[in-house]
C-alpha positions in Angstrom: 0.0 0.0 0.0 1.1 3.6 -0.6 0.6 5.5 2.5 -1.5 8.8 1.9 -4.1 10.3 3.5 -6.8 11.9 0.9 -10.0 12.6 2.4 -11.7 13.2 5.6 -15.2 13.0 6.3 -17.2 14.1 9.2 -20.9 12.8 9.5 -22.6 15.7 10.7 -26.2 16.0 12.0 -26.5 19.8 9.9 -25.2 20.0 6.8 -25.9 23.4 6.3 -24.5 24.7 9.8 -21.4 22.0 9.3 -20.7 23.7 5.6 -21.1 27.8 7.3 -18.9 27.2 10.4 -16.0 25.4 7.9 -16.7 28.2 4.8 -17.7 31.2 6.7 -16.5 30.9 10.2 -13.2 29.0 9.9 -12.8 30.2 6.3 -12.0 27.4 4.5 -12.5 27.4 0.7 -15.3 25.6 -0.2 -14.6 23.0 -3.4 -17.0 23.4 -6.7 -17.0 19.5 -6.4 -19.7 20.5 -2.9 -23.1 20.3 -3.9 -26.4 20.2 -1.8 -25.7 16.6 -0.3 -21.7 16.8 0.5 -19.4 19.8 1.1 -16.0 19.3 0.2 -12.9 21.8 1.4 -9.0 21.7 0.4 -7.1 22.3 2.7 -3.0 21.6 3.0 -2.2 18.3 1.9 -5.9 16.3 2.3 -9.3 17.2 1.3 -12.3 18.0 4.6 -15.7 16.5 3.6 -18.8 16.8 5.5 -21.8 14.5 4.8 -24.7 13.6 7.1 -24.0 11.3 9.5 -27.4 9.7 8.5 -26.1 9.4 4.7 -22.1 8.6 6.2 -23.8 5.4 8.0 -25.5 4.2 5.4 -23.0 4.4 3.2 -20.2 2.5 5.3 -23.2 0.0 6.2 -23.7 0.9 9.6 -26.1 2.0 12.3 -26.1 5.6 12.4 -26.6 6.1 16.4 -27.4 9.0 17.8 -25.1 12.4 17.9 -24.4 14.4 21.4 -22.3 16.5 22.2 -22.1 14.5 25.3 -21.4 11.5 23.7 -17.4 11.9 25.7 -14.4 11.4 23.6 -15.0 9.8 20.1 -11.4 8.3 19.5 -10.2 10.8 16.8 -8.9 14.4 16.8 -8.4 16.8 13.8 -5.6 18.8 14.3 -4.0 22.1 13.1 -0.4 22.9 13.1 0.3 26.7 13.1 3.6 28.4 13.0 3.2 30.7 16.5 1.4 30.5 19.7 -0.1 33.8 19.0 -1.9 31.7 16.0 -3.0 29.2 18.2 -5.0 32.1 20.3 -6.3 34.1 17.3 -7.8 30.8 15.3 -9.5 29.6 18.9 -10.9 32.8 18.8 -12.0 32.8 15.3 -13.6 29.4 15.9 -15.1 30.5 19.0 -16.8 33.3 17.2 -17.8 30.7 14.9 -19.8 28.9 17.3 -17.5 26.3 18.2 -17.0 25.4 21.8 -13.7 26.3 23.3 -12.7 22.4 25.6 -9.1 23.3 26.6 -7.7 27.2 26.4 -4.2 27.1 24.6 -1.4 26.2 27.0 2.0 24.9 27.1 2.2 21.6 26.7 4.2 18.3 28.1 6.1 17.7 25.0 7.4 21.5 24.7 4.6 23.2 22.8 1.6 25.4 22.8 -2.1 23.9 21.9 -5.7 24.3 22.6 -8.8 22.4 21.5 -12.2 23.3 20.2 -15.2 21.1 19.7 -17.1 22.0 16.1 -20.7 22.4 16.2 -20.7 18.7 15.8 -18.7 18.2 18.9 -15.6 16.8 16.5 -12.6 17.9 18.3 -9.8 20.2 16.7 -6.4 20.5 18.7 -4.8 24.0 17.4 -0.9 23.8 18.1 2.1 25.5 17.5 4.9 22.4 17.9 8.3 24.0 17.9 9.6 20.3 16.5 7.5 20.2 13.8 7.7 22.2 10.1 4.2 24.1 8.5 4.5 24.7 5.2 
């Protein structure tokens, strides 16, 4: 097998408020490929899609289940990599004004960095970090 990682997609329970706090709170460019089902976004190196978690279930042959936001931790964090810890506090802001829920305020961390998390409207958790040890393009 090759090793790459193309595609991530988030079963949301609102497509419409998953697709306008990713294009028009977080700012990420939306893809012409989106259309009223799916939202796709390119971003650095992989591709962010949203589909319903309904639709998502279904089409990995699943049970959908029910979505919380008090559901605890789902096993899976997105992260973010930005190049200062002054980045780390302005995109927690920015997502916070988005409607995303701030779960840890940025901090130094353990391993020698700075990092915060924020859950989306979904409750899908997004570590922003500024990791002096590792490169951003």
């Amino acid at each position: 097998m090759e090793p790459r990682l193309s595609l991530i997609t988030l079963g949301v329970s609102d497509l419409d408020r998953a697709r306008q706090f990713y294009a028009d709170g977080l700012g990420l460019p939306l893809q012409p490929q989106s259309s009223d089902d799916v939202a796709f976004f390119a971003v650095s190196g992989v591709w962010l899609s949203l589909f319903s978690r309904e639709a998502l279930a279904e089409d990995a042959g699943v049970p959908a289940g029910t979505p919380s936001e008090d559901v605890g931790f789902r096993g899976i964090t997105l992260a973010h990599n930005v190049r200062t810890e002054a980045e780390v506090e302005e995109l927690l802001a920015q997502a916070e004004r988005a409607g995303a829920r701030i779960v840890k305020s940025a901090q130094a961390t353990s391993w020698g960095g700075y990092s915060g998390y924020f859950a989306d409207p979904d409750g899908f958790l997004w570590e922003v970090a500024h990791n002096p040890y590792f490169w951003v393009e």
